[in-house]
FIBALUM-254121 format. One line per field, with one value per residue: residue number from 1; residue in one letter; x, y, z of N, C-alpha, C in turn. Coordinates in pm, 1 decimal. Each point is the difference from the previous one (the first is absolute). Example, Ala and Ser with C-alpha at 12.3 -4.5 7.8 and 13.67 -1.06 7.14 Angstrom:
FIBALUM-254121
k: [1	2]
r: [A	S]
nxx: [1319.0	-35.0]
nyy: [-569.0	105.0]
nzz: [780.0	-72.0]
caxx: [-89.0	82.0]
cayy: [119.0	119.0]
cazz: [0.0	6.0]
cxx: [90.0	-77.0]
cyy: [120.0	109.0]
czz: [0.0	73.0]
//
This chain:
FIBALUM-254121
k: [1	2	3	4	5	6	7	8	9	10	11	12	13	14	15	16	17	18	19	20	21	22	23	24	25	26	27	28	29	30	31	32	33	34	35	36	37	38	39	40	41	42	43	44	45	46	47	48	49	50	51	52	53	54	55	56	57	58	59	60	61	62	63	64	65	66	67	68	69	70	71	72	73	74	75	76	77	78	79	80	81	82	83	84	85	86	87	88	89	90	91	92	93	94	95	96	97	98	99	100	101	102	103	104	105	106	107	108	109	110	111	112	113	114	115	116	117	118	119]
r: [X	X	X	X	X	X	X	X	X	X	X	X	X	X	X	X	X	X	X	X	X	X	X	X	X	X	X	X	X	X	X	X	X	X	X	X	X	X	X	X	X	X	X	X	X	X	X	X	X	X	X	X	X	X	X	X	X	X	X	X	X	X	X	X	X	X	X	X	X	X	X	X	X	X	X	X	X	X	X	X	X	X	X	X	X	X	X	X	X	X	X	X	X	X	X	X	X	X	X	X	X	X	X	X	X	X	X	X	X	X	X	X	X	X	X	X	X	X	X]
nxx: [1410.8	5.7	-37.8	62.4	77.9	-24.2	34.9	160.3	-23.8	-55.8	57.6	86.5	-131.3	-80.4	-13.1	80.8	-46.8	40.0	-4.0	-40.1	-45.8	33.1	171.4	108.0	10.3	-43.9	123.3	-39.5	45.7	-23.7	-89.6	-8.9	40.9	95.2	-34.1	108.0	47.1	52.3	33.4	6.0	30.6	-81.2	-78.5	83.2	-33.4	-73.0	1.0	-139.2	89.3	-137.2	-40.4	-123.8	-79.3	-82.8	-109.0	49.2	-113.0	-22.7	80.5	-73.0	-125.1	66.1	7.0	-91.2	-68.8	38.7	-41.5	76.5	15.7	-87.3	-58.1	-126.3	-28.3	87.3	-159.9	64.6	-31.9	-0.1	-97.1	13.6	13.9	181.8	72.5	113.1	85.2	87.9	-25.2	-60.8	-2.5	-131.0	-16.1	15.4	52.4	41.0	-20.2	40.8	97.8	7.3	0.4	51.8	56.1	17.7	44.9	79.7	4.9	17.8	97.4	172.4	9.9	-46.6	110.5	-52.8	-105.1	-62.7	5.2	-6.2	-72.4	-34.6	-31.7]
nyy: [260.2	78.2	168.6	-12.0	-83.6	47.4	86.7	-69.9	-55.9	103.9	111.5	-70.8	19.5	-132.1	100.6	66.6	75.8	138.7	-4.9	123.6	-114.8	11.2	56.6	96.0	-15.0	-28.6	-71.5	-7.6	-112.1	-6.2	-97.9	21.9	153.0	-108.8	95.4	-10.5	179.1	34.0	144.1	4.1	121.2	60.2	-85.4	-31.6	61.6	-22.6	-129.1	44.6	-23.2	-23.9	-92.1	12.9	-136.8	-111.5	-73.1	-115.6	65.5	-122.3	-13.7	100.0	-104.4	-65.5	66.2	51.9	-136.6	2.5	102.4	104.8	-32.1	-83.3	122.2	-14.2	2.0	120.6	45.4	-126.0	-101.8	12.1	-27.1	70.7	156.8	-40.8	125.6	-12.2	-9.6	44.8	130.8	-98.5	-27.2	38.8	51.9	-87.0	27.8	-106.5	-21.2	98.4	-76.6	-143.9	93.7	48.1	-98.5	-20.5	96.3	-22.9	-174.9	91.0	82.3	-70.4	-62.8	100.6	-20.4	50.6	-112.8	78.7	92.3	-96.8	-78.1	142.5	-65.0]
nzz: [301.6	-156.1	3.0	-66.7	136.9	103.3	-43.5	-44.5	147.6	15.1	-78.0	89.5	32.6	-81.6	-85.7	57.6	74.3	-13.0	127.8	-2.4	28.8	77.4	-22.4	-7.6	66.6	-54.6	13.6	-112.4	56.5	-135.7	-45.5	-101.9	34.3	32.6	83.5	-11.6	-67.6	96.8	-21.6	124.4	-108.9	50.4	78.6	-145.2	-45.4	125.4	-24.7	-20.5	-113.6	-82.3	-1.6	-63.9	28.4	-96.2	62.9	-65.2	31.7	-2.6	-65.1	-79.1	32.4	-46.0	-90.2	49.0	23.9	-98.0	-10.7	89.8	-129.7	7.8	-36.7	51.3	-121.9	0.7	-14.8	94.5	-61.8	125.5	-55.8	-44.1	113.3	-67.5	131.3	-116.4	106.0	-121.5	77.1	46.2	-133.2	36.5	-101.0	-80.8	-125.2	18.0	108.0	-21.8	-79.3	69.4	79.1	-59.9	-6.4	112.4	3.9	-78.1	62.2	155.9	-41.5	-38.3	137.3	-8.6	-138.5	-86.0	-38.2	-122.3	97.9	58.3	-147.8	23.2	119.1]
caxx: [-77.5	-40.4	-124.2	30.4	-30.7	-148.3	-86.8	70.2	-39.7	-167.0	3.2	66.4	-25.6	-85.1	-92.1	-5.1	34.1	12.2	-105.2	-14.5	-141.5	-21.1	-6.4	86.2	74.1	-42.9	63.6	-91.2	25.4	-156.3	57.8	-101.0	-38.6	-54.0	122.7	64.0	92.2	-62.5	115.8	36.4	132.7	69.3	97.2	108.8	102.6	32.9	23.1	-104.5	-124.0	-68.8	-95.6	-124.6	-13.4	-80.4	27.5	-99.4	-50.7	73.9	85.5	28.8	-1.7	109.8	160.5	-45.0	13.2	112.3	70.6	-29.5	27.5	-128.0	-119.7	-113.4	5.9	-30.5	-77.9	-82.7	-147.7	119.8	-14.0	95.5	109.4	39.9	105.5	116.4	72.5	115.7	122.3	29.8	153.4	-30.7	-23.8	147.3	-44.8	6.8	-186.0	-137.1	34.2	-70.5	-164.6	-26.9	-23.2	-122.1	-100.9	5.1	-32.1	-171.4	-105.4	-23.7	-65.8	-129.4	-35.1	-55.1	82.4	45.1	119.0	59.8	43.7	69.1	161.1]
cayy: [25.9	86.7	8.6	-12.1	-75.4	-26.7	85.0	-66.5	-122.1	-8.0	28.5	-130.6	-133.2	5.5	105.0	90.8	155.3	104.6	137.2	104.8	28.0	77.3	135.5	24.9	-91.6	-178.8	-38.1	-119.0	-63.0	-153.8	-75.9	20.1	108.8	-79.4	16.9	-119.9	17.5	136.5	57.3	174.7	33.7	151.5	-53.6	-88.9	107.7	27.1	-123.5	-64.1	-45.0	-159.6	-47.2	-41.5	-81.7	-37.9	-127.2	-132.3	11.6	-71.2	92.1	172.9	-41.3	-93.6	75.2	82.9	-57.1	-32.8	138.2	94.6	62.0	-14.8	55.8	22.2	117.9	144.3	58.9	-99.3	-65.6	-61.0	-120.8	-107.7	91.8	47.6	67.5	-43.0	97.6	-75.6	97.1	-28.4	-112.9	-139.7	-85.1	-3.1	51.4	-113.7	-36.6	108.7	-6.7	-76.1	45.8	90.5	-113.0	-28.3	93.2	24.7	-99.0	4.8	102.4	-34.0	-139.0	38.5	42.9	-98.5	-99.9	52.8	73.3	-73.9	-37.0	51.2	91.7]
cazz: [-119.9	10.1	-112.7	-141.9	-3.1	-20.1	-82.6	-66.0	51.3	-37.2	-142.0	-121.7	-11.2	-120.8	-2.2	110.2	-54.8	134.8	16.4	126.7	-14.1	129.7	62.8	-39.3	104.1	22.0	-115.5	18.4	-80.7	-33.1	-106.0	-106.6	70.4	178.0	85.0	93.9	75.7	11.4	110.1	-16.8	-37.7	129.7	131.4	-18.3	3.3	159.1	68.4	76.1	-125.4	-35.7	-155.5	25.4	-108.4	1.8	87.9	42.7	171.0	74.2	3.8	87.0	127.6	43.8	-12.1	94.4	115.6	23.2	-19.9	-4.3	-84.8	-93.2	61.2	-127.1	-107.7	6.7	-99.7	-107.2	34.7	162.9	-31.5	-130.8	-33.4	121.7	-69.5	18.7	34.5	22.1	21.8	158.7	8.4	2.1	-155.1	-148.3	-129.9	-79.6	94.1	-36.2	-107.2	26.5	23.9	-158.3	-81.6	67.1	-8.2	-166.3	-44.4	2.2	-105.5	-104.5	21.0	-18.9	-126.4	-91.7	-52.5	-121.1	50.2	54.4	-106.6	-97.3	100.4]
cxx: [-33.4	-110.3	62.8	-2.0	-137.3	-107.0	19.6	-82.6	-137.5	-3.2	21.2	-108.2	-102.6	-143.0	-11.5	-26.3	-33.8	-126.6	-33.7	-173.9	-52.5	69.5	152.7	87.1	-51.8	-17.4	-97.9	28.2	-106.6	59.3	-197.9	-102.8	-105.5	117.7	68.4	119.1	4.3	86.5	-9.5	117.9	45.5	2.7	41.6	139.1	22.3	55.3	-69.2	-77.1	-16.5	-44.1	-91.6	50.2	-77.7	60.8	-102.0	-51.0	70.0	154.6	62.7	-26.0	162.3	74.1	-36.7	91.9	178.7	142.7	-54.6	21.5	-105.0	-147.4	-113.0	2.0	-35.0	-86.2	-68.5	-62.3	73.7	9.6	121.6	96.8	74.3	86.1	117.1	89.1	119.6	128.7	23.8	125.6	-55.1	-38.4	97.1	-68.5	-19.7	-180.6	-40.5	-9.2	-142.7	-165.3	-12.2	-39.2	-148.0	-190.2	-33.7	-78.8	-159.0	-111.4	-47.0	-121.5	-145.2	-79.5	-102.4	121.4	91.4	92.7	117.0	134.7	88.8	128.1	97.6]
cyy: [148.4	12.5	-24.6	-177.9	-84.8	46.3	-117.1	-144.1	-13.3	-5.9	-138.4	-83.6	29.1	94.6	87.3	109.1	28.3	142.9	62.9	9.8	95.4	98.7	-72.6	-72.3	-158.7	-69.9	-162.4	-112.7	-109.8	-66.1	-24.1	38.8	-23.0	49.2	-97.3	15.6	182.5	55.4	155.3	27.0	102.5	-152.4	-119.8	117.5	81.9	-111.5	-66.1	-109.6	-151.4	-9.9	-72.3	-127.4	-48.8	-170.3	-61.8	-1.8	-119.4	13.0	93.4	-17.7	-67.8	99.1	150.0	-35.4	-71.0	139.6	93.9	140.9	-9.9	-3.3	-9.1	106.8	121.5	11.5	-99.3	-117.3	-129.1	-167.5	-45.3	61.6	25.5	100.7	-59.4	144.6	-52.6	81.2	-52.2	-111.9	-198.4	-103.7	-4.2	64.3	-106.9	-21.3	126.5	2.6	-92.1	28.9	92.4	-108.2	-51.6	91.2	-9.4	-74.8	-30.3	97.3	-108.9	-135.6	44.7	112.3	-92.4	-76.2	21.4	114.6	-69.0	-64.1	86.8	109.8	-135.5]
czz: [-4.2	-73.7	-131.8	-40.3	14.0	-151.1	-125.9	-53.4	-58.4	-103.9	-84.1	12.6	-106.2	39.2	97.6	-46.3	153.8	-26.0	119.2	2.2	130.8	5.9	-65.8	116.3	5.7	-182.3	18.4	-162.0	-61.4	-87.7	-14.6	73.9	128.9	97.6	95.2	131.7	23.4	137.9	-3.0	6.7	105.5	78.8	-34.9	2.2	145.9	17.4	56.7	-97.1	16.0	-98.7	28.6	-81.9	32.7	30.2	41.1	164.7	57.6	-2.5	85.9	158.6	77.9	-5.3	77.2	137.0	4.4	-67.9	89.0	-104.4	-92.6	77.6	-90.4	-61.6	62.2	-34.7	-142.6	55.6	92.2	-66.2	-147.1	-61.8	163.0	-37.8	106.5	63.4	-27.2	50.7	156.4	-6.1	37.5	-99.7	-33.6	-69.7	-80.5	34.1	-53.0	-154.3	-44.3	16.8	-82.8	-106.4	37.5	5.7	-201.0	-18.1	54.7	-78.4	-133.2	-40.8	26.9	-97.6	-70.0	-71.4	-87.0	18.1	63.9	-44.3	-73.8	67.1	-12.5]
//
C-alpha cells in the first residue's frame, strides 16, 4: 500500500474530508469532522510509516496482543486508538483495509442520530 492509496481509500468513503490540523506533515483524515485516521507523511515516505486509527478498546486490546505490527496510538488516547505499522510486511492490505473500515464505523457509530442518518 501506498500513500495515494491510502490517501484514495479514505477519501472514498461517505463525508470525508482531509486536513493538516497540526503541522504540515500529519495528513489527518474525518468524516463529519471527527478524526478517524491520521499519518505522517516525512516517515511514510522513510519507510517507517503508520496510521493512527481509531478502535473499539476491546478490540485494539486483541489485535495488540495478537500483531506485532499494531501498537497503542502514537500520541493518542492508548485506550481506543491504535497505530498500525504496515511497512514490516506483517499485515495484508486487505486487514488494514479492514481496520480503516473499522476505525470509520467507530467514529461513525457515535454520531448523532440525525447525522448518522444522513451518511
Amino acid at each position: 500500500m501506498n500513500i495515494e492509496d491510502y490517501r484514495d481509500y479514505c477519501m472514498s468513503k461517505k463525508q470525508v474530508t482531509e486536513h493538516f490540523p497540526f503541522d504540515d506533515d500529519v495528513l489527518v483524515f474525518k468524516v463529519c469532522n471527527k478524526m478517524f485516521a491520521l499519518a505522517s507523511l516525512s516517515r511514510w515516505e522513510k519507510g517507517e510509516g503508520f496510521i493512527n486509527l481509531k478502535c473499539d478498546p476491546e478490540y485494539a486490546t486483541e489485535l495488540r496482543a495478537e500483531y506485532d505490527s499494531i501498537k497503542p496510538g502514537y500520541h493518542m488516547h492508548k485506550k481506543s486508538w491504535n497505530s498500525v505499522y504496515f511497512h514490516t510486511g506483517e499485515l495484508t492490505v486487505k486487514f488494514i483495509l479492514e481496520l480503516i473500515d473499522h476505525s470509520y464505523e467507530e467514529i461513525v457509530k457515535g454520531l448523532p442520530k440525525k447525522v448518522r442518518d444522513s451518511i
